[in-house]
N, C-alpha and C positions, 0 to 999 in steps of 0.2 A: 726645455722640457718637451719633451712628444705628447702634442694631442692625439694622436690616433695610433693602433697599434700596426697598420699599417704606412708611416710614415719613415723614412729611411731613417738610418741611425750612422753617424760619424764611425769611422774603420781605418786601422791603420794596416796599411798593405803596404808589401816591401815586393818591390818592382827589378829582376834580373832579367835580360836581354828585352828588355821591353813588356814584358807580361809578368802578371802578378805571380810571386813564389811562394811567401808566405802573406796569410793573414790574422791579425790579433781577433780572433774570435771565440765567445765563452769561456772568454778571462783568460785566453792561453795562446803562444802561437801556433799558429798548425801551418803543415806544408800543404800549398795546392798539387794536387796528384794530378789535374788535369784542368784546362781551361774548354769545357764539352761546348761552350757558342759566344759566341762575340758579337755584339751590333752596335750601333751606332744612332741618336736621335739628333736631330735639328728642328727645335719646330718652336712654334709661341705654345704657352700656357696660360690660357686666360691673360693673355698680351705679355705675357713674361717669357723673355727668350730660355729655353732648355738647350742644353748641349751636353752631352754624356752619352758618354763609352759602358757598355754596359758587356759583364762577364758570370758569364755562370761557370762557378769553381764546382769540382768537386776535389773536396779534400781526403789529406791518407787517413781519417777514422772515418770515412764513410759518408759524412757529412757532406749536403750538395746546398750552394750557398752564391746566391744573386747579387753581385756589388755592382757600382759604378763610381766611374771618375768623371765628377762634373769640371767640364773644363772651361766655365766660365767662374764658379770660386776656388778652381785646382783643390778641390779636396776628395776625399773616398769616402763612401757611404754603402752601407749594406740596405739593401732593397726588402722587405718585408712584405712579402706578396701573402700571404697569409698570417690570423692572429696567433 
């Protein structure tokens, strides 16, 4: 359960040539129209290692949307930068 509504949320992205193509978001898949920035963190969090690939999609209804792949629990998460 999510304490905070900024707190990321588990996401399933489906990965073609290496970048994400589609993602299951708002109960539905949608296709990424575009991968607009890509980076990368390595750093401690209050002593907890972070590692994650971070991609801001913009998808084909319009929708513009911040995921990452933590690649220390291999999983995808949508970033929640606002409530």
């Amino acid at each position: 359960m999510k304490t905070s509504p900024f707190e990321p949320e588990p996401i399933e992205v489906i990965i073609v040539n290496g970048m994400p193509s589609r993602i299951l978001f708002r109960k539905k898949m949608q296709n990424v129209k575009e991968v607009s920035n890509l980076w990368r963190i390595d750093d401690l969090w209050w002593q907890k290692p972070v590692r994650r690939l971070y991609y801001v999609l913009d998808l084909e209804g319009g929708a513009r949307v911040t995921v990452f792949y933590d690649l220390s629990g291999k999983a995808w998460y949508r970033q929640n930068w606002t409530a």
